[in-house]
N, C-alpha and C positions, 0 to 999 in steps of 0.2 A: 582414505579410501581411494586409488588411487585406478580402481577400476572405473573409475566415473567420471568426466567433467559437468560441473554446474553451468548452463549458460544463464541467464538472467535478461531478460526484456526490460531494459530500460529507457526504452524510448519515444514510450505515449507521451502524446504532447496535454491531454489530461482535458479536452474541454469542456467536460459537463463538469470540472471541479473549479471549474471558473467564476472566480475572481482569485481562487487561492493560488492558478497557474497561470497568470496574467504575468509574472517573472519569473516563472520556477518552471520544469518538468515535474508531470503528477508525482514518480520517484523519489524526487527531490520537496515534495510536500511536509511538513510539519506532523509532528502526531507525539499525544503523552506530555508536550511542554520539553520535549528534549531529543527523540527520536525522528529521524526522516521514513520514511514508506519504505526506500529501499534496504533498509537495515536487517528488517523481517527475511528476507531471503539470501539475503549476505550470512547473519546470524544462524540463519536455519543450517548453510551448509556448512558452518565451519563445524558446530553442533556436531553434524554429521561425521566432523572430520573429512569432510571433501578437499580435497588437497589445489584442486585446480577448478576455481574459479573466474568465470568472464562475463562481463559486465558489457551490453548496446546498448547506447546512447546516442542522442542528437538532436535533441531540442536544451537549449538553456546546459551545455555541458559543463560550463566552467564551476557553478557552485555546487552540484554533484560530484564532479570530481574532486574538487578541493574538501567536499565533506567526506569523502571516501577514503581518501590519501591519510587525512587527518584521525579517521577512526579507527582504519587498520593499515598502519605501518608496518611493512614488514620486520618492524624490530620486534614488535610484539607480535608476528602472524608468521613466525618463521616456517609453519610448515606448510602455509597457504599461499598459491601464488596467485594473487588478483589484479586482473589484463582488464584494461578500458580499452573499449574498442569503437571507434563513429565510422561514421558511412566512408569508402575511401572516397578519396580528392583524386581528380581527375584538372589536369590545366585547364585553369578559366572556371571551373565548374564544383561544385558539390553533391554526387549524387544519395540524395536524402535515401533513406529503407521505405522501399516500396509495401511494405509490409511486415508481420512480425517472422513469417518465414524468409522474406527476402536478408533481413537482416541477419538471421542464422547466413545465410547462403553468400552473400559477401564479405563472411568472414571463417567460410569453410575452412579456409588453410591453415589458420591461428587455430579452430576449435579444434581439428580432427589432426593435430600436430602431434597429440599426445598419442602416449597407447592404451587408452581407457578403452573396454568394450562399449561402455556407455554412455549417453548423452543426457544431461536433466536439462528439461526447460522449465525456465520459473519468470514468473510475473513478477514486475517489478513494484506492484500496490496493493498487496494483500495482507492481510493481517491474520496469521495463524501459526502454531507452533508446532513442527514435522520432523521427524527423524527420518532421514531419507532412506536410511538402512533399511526398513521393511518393506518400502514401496519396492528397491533393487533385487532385495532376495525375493518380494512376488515375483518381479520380471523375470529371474534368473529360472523359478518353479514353475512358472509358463513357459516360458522359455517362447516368451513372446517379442514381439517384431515392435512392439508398441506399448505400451499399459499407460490408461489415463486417471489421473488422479481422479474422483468422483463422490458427490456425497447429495442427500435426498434432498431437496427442497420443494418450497411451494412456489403457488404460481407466477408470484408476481416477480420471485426472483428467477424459476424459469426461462420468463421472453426476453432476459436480456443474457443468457448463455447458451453454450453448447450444451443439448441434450442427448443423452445415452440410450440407448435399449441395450439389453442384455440378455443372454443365456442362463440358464441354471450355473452352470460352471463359471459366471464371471466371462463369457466372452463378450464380446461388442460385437451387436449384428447388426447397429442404423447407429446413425448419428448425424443431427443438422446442429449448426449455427443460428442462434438467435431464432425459435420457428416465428415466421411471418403473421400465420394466423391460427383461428382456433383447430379448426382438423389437423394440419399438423401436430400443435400442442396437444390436442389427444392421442395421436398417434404414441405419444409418446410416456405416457400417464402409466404412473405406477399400481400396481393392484392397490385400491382402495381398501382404506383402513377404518375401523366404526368409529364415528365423532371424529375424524383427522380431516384437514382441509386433505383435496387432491393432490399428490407428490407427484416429482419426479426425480430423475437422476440428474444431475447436472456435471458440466466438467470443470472443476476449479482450475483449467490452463495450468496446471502442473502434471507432464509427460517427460515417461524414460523413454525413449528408442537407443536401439541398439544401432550402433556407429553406422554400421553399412546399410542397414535398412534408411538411415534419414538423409545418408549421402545418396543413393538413390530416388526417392521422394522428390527431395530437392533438386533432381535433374529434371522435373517433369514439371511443368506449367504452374502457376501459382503462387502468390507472395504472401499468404497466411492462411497460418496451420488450422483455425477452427472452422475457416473457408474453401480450403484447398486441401491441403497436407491430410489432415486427420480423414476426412472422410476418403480419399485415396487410398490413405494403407484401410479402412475399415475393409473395403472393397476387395483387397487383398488376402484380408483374414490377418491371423496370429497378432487380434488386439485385445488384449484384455482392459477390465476397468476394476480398480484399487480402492474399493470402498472407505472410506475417512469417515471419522463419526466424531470430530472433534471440532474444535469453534474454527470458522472461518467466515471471513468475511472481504470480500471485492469492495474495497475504497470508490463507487463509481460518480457519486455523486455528492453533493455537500450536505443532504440530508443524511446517507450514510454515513458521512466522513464526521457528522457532529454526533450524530447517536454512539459511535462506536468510540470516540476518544471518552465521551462522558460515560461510556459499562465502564471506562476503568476505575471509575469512584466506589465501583462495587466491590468489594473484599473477594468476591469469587468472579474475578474478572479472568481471562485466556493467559494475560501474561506472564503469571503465578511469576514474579519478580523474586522473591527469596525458593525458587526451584534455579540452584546454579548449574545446573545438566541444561536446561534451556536459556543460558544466559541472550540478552540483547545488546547489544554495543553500540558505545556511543563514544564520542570523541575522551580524549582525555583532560580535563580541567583540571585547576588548583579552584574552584569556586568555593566560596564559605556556605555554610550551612544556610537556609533561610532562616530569617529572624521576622519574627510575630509580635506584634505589640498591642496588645488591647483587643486584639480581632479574635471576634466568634467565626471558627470554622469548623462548617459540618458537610463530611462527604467531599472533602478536594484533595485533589495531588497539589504540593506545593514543592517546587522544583528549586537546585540551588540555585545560591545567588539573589533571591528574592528576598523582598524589603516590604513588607505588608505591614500598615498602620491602618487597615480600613476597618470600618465599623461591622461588615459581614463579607465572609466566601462563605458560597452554600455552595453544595452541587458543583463545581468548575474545577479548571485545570488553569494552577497558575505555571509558567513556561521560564525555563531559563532567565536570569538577569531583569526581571519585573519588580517595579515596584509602585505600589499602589498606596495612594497616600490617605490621609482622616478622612473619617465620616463619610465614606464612600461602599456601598452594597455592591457586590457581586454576586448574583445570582443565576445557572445554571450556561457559565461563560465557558469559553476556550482561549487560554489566552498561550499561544506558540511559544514566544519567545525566543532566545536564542544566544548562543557562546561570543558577546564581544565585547572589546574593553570599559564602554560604559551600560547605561539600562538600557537593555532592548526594546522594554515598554513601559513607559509612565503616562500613570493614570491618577490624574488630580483629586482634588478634592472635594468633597460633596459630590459626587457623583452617581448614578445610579444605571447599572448593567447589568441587561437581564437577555437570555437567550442571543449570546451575541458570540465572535468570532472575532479575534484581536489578532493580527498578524503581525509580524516582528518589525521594529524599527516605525512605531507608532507613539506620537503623544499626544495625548487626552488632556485638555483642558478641566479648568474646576467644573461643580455645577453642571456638567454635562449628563445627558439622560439617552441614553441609546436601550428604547422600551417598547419600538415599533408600535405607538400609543394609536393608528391609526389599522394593526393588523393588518398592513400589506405584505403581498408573500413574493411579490420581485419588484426591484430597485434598485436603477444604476446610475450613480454620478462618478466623478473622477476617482475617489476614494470609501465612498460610503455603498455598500449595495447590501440587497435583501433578496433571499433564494430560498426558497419554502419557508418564508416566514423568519427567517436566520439572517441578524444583522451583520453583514463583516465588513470590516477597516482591513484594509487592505497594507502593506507595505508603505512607509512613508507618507501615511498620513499622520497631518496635522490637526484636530480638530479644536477650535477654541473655545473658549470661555464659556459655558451657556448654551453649548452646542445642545438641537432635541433635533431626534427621531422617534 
C-alpha cells in the first residue's frame, strides 16, 4: 500500500513501567515470553502490506534496534522498507524529541520523501490486531484532513487519554488530553447505557492525516499531537473518529502489562496465534522445542528453548531459553526470557513463585520463595521490587540460596 507511510512512536522512555525500563525503552519491553511491544505495530503494518515503514526512537536504541534488524531483515521483508530514525546530532550536542509531534517534525524530510498521500501514526506499546486498510479507505470516504482511531471505554481508563466527542456522522467536535477533573470528564460522557458503567470515546493514538495537512500542523506551535496537534486540526474541522470494537489495550503500567500478558493463557485471547492473516514476528531461531519432565501444567505458554523439571506451572508464561529445575511451583508468573546462547532464566530448586515478574538474564537460587508473604504493594532494592503487589527481578539479578520475600 504504497499510498501510505507508517510512522511509529518509539520513543517513550516508559516510566510508570518501571523496573521493567530501568534498561530498555517501553518498545523495547518483553511481552508473551518471546515478543517485544514494538512488534505489535511493525506486524500490524506489514499485515497491512504498508510498504514504508519508520521507526522514532531515543531512549536505550541499541537493543531495539538490534532486535528489529534481527526480526525483519530485508531478506525476508523485501517489499517493506524499515528506516530507524533518533533525534539529529548537532556538534557537542543531542537534541532529544521534545515530544511525540516534535519527533514526527524532525524528521519531516525522511517521512514526507515518499509520495504517499498518507501519514499513520502508531504507538509504539500497544497491544491489538488492525488492518490499517479500513481505517484509510474511512479517511479516503471523509475525505478528511485527520481520522482518529477510537473505541468506548470506562472511567477509569478514560483519565488517562484523549477523549472524543462526536456528531451523528462520526465528525469530532471537542477533544482534550488526559481531562484533569470531573466536569470536564462529564463533558465528555457517552449517552448512558441501562446497567453499563458510564462510557466514553477514547483515542487509542492511532491517526491518519493526510500529508499536507500534518505538514502544516506541524508548522505551528507544539510538540505533541494529543496536546497540541490534535485538538488544532479539531478546531479546523475535517476530523473524523474510526470506531474500533476490537481488543486493545495501552501497556501503561505494570499492573496492566501483567494482566494482559497472562489473558494470553486464555484460548480466546486477541492474538488468535494460528490466524496467519495476523501473523506477529519475531526473530528467527534454530531453538528446540521445550521439553517437560514430570511437570503438571495448566493454563501456560511455554516457549522454545525451555527445560522445565518443576513440580507445577499453573497460570504463567514461561519465556524463551528458561529453565526451571525439581520441585519447584510456579504459579501465576511472567517469566520474559529471551533468544541467547545460554539460559536466560534459571530458577532452582524447591522453589516457590507466585504472582511475580522474572525478567531475562536472572538466576534463582534453590529454596527460594518469592510470595510477597507480608502483601506489600511497592518495594525497591537493587534488583528485587514490588508494584501493586507484583514481585519483579529485574535483569541480572542474582538471588541466593533461600532467598524470601
Amino acid at each position: 500500500m504504497d499510498q501510505i507511510v507508517s510512522v511509529i512512536l518509539a520513543g517513550g522512555e516508559g516510566t510508570r513501567l518501571y523496573p521493567l525500563t530501568r534498561c530498555r525503552c517501553k518498545p523495547d519491553v518483553r511481552f508473551a515470553g518471546r515478543y517485544r511491544l514494538i512488534d505489535i505495530p511493525i506486524s500490524n503494518s506489514i499485515n497491512s502490506k504498508i510498504q514504508n515503514i519508520f521507526i522514532l526512537s531515543q531512549h536505550y536504541t541499541t537493543s531495539l534496534h538490534q532486535h528489529i534488524l534481527s526480526t525483519y531483515p530485508p531478506t525476508h521483508f523485501q517489499s517493506h522498507k524499515i528506516t530507524l530514525l533518533t533525534p539529529k546530532e548537532a556538534p557537542g550536542k543531542k537534541n532529544l524529541f521534545k515530544g511525540t509531534a516534535d519527533a514526527v517534525r524532525q524528521n519531516l524530510d525522511r517521512i514526507l520523501s515518499s509520495t504517499a498521500e498518507y501519514v499513520l501514526i502508531l504507538a509504539g506499546d500497544q497491544l491489538y490486531h488492525m488492518n490499517y486498510h479500513e481505517m484509510i479507505n474511512f479517511a479516503k470516504k471523509e475525505d478528511a484532513d485527520l481520522v482518529i482511531a477510537a473505541l468506548p471505554v470506562e472511567e477509569q481508563e478514560a483519565k488517562r487519554m484523549g477523549l472524543l466527542k462526536i456528531d451523528p456522522l462520526s465528525h469530532v467536535i471537542d477533544f482534550f488530553e488526559k481531562p484533569p477533573d470531573r466536569k470536564t470528564l462529564d463533558m465528555f460522557a457517552l449517552a448512558p447505557k441501562p446497567d453499563h458503567e458510564q462510557q466514553y470515546l477514547g483515542s487509542m493514538g492511532i491517526y491518519i492525516f493526510k500529508k499536507e495537512a500534518l505538514l502544516n500542523l506541524l508548522k505551528q506551535e507544539g510538540d505533541d499531537f494529543g496536546k497540541h496537534v490534535i485538538p488544532n486540526q479539531v478546531k479546523k474541522g475535517k476530523t473524523s473518529a474510526f470506531i474500533y470494537n476490537g481488543y486493545w489495550e495501552d501497556i501503561g503500567t505494570i499492573s496492566a502489562y501483567y494482566q494482559a500478558n497472562l489473558a494470553l493463557t486464555n484460548d480466546q485471547n486477541w492474538m488468535q496465534s494460528y490466524n496467519e492473516t495476523n501473523q506477529l514476528y519475531t526473530p528467527h531461531n534454530n531453538m528446540t522445542t521445550p521439553l517437560i519432565k514430570a511437570t503438571a501444567i495448566t493454563n501456560s505458554l511455554i516457549n522454545q528453548g525451555a527445560l522445565i523439571e518443576a513440580k507445577e506451572v499453573t497460570h504463567s508464561i514461561v519465556g524463551l531459553k528458561t529453565w526451571i529445575k525439581e520441585h519447584t511451583i510456579v504459579r501465576d508468573c511472567i517469566i520474559t526470557g529471551e533468544h541467547c546462547p545460554t539460559y536466560s532464566v534459571v530458577i532452582g530448586k524447591n522453589c516457590i513463585l507466585q504472582k511475580a515478574i522474572i525478567d531475562s538474564d536472572v538466576i534463582i537460587g534453590d529454596n527460594v520463595h518469592l510470595i510477597n508473604q507480608k502483601n506489600v504493594q511497592k518495594f525497591d532494592s537493587d534488583y528485587v521490587f514490588i508494584r501493586d503487589g507484583i514481585i519483579i527481578i529485574t535483569s541480572g539479578a542474582r538471588l541466593p540460596d533461600g532467598f524470601v520475600i
